[in-house]
MARVEX-625304 format. One record per residue (C-alpha): residue number from 1; x negated, y negated, z. Coordinates in Angstrom, 2 decimals, padded with zeros to 5 digits. Layout:
! residues N
- resi|c1|c2|c3
- NUM|X|Y|Z
...
***
This chain:
! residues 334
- resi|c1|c2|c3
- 1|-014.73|-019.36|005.37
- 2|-012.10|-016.36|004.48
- 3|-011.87|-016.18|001.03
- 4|-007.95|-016.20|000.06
- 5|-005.79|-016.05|-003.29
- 6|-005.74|-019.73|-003.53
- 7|-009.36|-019.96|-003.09
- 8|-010.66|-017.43|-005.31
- 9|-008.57|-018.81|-008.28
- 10|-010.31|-022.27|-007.74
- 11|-013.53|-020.64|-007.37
- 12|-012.46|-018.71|-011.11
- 13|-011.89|-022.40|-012.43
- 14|-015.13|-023.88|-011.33
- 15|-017.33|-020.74|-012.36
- 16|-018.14|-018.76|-015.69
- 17|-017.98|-015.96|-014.03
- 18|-017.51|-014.55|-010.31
- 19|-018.45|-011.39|-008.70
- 20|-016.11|-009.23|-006.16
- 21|-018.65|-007.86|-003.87
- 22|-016.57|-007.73|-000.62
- 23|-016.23|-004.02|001.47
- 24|-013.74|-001.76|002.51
- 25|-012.73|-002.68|005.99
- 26|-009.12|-001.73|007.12
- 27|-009.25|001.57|008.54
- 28|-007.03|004.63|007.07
- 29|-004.28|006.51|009.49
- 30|-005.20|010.15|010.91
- 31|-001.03|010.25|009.58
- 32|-000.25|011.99|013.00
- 33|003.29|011.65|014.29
- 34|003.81|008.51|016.52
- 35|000.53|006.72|014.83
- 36|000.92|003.05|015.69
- 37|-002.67|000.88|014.95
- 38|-001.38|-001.70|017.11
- 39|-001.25|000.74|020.85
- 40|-003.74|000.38|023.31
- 41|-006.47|002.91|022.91
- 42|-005.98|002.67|019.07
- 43|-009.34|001.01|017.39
- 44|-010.22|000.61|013.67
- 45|-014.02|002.18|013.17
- 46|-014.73|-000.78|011.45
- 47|-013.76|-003.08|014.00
- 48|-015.07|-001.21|016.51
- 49|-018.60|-001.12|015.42
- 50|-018.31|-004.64|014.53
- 51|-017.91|-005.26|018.41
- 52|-020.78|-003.49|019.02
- 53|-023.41|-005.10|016.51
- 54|-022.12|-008.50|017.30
- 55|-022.39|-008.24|020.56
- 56|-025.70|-006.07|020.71
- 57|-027.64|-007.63|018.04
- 58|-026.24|-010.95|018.29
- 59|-024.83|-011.86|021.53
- 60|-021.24|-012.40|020.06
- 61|-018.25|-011.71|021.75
- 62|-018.27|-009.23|025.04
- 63|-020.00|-005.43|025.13
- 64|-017.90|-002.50|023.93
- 65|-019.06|-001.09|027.18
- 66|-016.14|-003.19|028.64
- 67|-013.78|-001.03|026.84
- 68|-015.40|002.45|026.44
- 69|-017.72|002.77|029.27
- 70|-016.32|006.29|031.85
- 71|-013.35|006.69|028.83
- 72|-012.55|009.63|026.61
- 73|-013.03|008.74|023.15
- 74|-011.77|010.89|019.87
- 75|-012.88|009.91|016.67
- 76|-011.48|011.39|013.47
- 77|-014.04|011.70|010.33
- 78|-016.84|013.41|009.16
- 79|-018.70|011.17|007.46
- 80|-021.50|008.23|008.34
- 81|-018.67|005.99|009.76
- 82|-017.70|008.28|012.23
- 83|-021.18|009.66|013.17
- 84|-021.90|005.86|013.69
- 85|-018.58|005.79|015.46
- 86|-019.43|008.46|018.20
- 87|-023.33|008.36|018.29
- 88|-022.60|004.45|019.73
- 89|-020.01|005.69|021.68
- 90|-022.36|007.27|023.96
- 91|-024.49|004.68|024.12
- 92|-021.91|002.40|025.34
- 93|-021.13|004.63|028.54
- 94|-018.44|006.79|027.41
- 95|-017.68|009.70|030.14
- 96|-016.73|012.00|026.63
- 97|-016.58|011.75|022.87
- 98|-014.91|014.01|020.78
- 99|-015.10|014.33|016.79
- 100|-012.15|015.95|015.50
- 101|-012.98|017.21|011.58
- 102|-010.74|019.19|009.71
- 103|-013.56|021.42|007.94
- 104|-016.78|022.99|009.64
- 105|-020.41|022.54|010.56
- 106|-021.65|023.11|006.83
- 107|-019.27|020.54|005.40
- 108|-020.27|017.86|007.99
- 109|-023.82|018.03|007.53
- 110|-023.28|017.74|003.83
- 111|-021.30|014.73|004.12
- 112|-024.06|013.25|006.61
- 113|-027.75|014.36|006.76
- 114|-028.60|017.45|009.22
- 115|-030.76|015.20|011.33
- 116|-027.44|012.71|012.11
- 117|-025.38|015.51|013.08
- 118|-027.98|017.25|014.87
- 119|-028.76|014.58|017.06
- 120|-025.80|013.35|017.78
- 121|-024.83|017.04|018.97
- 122|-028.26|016.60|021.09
- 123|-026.66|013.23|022.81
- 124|-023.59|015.11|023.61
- 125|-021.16|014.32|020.97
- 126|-018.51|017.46|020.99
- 127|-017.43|018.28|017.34
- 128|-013.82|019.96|017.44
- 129|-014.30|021.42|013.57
- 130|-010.89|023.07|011.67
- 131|-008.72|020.74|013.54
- 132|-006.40|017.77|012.96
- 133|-004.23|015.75|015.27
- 134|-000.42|016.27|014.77
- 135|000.81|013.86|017.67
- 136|-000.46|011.11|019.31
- 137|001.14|010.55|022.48
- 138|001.28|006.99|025.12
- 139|002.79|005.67|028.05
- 140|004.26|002.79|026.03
- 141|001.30|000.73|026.19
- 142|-001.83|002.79|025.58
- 143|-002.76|006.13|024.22
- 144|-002.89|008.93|026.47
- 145|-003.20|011.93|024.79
- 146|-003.38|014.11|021.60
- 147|-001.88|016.88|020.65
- 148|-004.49|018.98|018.04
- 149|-003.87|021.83|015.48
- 150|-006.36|024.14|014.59
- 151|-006.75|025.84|011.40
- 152|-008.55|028.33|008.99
- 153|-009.74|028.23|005.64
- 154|-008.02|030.29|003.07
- 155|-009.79|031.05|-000.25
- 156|-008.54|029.50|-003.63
- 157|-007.59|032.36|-005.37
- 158|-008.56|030.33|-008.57
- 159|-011.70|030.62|-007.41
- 160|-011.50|026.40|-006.41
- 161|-012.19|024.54|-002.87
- 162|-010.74|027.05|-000.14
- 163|-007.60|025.57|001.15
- 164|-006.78|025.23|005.08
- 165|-003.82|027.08|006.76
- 166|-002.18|025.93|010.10
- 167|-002.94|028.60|012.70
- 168|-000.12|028.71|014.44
- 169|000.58|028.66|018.25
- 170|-003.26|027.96|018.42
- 171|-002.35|023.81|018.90
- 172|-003.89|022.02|022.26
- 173|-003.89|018.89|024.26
- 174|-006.69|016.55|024.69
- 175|-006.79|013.43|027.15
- 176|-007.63|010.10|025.06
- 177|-008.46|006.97|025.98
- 178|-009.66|005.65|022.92
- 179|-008.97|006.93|019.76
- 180|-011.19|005.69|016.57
- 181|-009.99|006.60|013.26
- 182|-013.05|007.08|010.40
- 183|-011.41|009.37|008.11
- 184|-012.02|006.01|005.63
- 185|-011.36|003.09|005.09
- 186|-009.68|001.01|001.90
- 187|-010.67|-002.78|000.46
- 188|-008.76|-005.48|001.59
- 189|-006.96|-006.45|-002.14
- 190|-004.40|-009.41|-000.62
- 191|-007.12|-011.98|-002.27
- 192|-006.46|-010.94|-005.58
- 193|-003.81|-013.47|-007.22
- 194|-000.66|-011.49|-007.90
- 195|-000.16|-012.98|-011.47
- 196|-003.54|-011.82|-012.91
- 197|-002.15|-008.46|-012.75
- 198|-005.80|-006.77|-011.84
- 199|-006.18|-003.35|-012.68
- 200|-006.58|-000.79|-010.02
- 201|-007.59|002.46|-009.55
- 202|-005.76|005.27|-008.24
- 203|-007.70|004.57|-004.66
- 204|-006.95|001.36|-004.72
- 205|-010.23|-000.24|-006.22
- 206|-010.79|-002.61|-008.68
- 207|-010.58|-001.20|-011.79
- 208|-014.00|-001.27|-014.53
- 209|-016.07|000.69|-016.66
- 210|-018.44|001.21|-013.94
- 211|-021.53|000.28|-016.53
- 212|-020.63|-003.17|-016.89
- 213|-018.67|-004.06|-013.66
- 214|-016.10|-005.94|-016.06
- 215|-012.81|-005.96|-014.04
- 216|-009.89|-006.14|-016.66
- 217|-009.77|-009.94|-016.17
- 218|-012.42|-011.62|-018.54
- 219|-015.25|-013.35|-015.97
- 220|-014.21|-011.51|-013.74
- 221|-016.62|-008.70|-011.98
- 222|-016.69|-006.22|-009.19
- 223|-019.23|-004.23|-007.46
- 224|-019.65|-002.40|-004.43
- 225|-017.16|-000.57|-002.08
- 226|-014.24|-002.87|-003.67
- 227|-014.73|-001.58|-007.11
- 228|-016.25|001.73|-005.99
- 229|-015.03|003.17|-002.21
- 230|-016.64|003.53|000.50
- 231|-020.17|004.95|000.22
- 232|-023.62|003.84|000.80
- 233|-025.41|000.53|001.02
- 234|-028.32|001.90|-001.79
- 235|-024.92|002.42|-004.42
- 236|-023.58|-001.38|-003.49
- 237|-026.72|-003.30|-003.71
- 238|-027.67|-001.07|-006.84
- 239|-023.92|-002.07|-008.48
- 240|-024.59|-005.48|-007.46
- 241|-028.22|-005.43|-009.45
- 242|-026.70|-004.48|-012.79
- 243|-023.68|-006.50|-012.37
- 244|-026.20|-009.66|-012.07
- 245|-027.75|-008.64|-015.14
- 246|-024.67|-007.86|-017.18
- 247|-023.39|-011.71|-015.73
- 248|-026.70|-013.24|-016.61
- 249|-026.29|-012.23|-019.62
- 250|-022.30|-013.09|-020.32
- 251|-022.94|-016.62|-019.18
- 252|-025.61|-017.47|-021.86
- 253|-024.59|-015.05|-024.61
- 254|-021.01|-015.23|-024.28
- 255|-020.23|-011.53|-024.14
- 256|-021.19|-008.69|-021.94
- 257|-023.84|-005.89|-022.56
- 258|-026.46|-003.87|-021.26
- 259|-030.14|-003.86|-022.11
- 260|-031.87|-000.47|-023.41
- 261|-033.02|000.45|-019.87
- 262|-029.80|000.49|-018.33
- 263|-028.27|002.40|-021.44
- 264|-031.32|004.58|-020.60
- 265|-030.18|004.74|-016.66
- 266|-026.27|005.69|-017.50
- 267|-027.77|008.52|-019.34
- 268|-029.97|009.72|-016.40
- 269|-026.82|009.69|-014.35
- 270|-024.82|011.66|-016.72
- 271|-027.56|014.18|-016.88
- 272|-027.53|014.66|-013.29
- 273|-031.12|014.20|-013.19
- 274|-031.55|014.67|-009.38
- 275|-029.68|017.15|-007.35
- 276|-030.47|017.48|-003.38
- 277|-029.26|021.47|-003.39
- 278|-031.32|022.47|-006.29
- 279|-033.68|025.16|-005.50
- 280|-037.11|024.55|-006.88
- 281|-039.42|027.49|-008.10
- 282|-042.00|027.97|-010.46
- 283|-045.73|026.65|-011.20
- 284|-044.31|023.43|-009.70
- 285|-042.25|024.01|-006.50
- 286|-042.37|020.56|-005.30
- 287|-044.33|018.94|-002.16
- 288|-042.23|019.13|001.24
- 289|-040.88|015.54|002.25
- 290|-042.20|013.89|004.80
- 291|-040.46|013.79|008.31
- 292|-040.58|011.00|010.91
- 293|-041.39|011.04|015.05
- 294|-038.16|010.36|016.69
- 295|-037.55|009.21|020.55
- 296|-036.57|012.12|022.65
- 297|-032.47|012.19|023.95
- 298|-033.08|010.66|027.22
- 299|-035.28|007.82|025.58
- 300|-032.38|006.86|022.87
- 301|-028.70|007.61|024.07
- 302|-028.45|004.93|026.52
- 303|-029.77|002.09|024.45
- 304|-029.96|000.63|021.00
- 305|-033.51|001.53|020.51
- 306|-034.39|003.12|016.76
- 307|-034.69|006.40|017.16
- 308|-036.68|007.06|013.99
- 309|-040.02|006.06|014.72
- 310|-041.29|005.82|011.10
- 311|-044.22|007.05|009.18
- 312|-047.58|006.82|009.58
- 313|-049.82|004.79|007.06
- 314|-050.98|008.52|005.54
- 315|-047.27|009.77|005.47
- 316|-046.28|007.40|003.78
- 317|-048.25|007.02|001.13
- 318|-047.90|011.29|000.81
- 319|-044.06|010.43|000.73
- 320|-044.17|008.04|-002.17
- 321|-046.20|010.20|-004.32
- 322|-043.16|012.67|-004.17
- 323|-041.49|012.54|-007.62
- 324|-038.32|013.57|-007.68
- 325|-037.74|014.63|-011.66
- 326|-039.82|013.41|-014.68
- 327|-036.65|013.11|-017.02
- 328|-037.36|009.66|-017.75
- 329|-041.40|009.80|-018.97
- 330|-040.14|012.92|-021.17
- 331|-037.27|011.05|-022.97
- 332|-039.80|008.28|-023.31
- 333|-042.29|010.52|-024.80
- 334|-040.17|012.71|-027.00
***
């Protein structure tokens, strides 16, 4: 059942304590001219990909095939939404799918993983980077076309994130049947009671320390994309973990705290202890990770098959031995 206002304050009443673990789901606007979610040919990432699991791992409702199969999809993004977004695209029979991302090739594969972008390059995804749609055009019932602007990257002469700069005159057209927004999406806050006044963020989160997962209304907690953003399942279920010690230890002890290892943790994580772009050198360079057999193109973009294969036994056991910094063994120690 869909959790509303009404509900969640009788669900504060019966509890001690209740945890806000729900995800961000509505789908941000490109904020082109003439953007209207409800056109034909206008379809939330989210719910799009919903269709598609329900209906391919599940057998609920009807195949997104129905809708996208010999169509000309655009996604917006740049992230793992919108790789997920165009990579199933494909596999449900679209005749093209376009990415449209407003920085380049570098930026994208930093935001994803090199092997997602690559391979969804490899199953014919075309990624449009330095651009951004300006209008969106449609016959008064469906989207029909886009109108795109390019642009270039200017350097911050503060020395800060370079900045990008219309090119002008250099704006296109592309045909669009479908066009799939995953630039991100936001929590769905309407369940929140209006007269507990809950604290939010400046992205429209639920407001806490982040150590303790306290929201600003005693009892009260929040993990997750809702108190976070979107970003990863490993950072939700590993809020969730800590929040269900903190709780555990409100309801008996009547006040919230953290035990020595997680003191220990926050630490870690203000140290930085592990950074993926750090170059390692010396007597101990580091062991290369181990990379997994995947099915070739032809075997994978026209089904729902995984297309990592896995490790071996031997791999990985070589791929757990990896140790990725030994911070924590020389705090212990010292």
């Amino acid at each position: 059942h869909r959790v509303d206002a009404e509900r969640l304050k009788e669900i504060d009443a019966e509890y001690d304590a209740t945890l806000l673990a729900f995800g961000t789901r509505l789908s941000k606007k490109v904020r082109a001219a003439n953007e209207n979610p409800k056109m034909g040919g206008y379809w939330g990432a989210i719910a799009m990909l919903d269709k598609v699991n329900l209906w391919n791992k599940y057998g609920i409702g009807s195949p997104a095939s129905n809708e996208l199969k010999d169509k000309v999809v655009v996604c917006v993004g740049g992230g793992f939404t919108s790789m997920d977004v165009v990579r199933c695209s494909i596999r449900e029979g679209a005749k093209k799918v376009i990415m449209l991302y407003r920085r380049d090739e570098k930026t994208i594969i930093r935001n994803t993983t090199y092997e997602e972008y690559h391979e969804a390059v490899e199953e014919g995804v075309e990624f449009i980077f330095h651009s951004a749609i300006e209008e969106i055009f449609d016959d008064g019932e469906k989207i029909t076309k886009l109108k795109v602007n390019r642009f270039e990257l200017v350097p911050d002469p503060d020395g800060g994130r370079p900045q990008l700069k219309k090119i002008e005159g250099a704006d296109f057209e592309i045909e669009c049947d479908y066009l799939i927004p995953a630039v991100s999406q936001s929590a769905d806050l309407q369940l929140l009671p209006e007269e507990w006044n809950i604290e939010l963020t400046s992205w429209n989160t639920i407001l806490t320390n982040g150590r303790d997962f306290m929201s600003s209304r005693p009892g009260l907690f929040a993990a997750g994309d809702c108190e976070y953003g979107p970003m990863t399942i490993v950072n939700a279920v590993g809020q969730a973990r800590r929040a269900a010690s903190v709780i555990s230890r409100y309801i008996y002890d009547g006040k919230v705290s953290l035990t020595d290892e997680e003191i220990m943790e926050d630490h870690l994580n203000k140290l930085k202890v592990y950074d993926k772009n750090e170059k390692i050198t010396g007597w101990m360079p580091g062991l290369p990770r181990a990379v997994s057999e995947k099915l070739s193109v032809d075997e994978r973009k026209d089904n729902n098959k995984e297309v990592n294969l896995g490790f071996t036994g031997e791999e990985a056991i070589a791929e757990a031995e990896r140790c990725m910094r030994c911070y924590y063994i020389s705090m212990v120690a010292v």
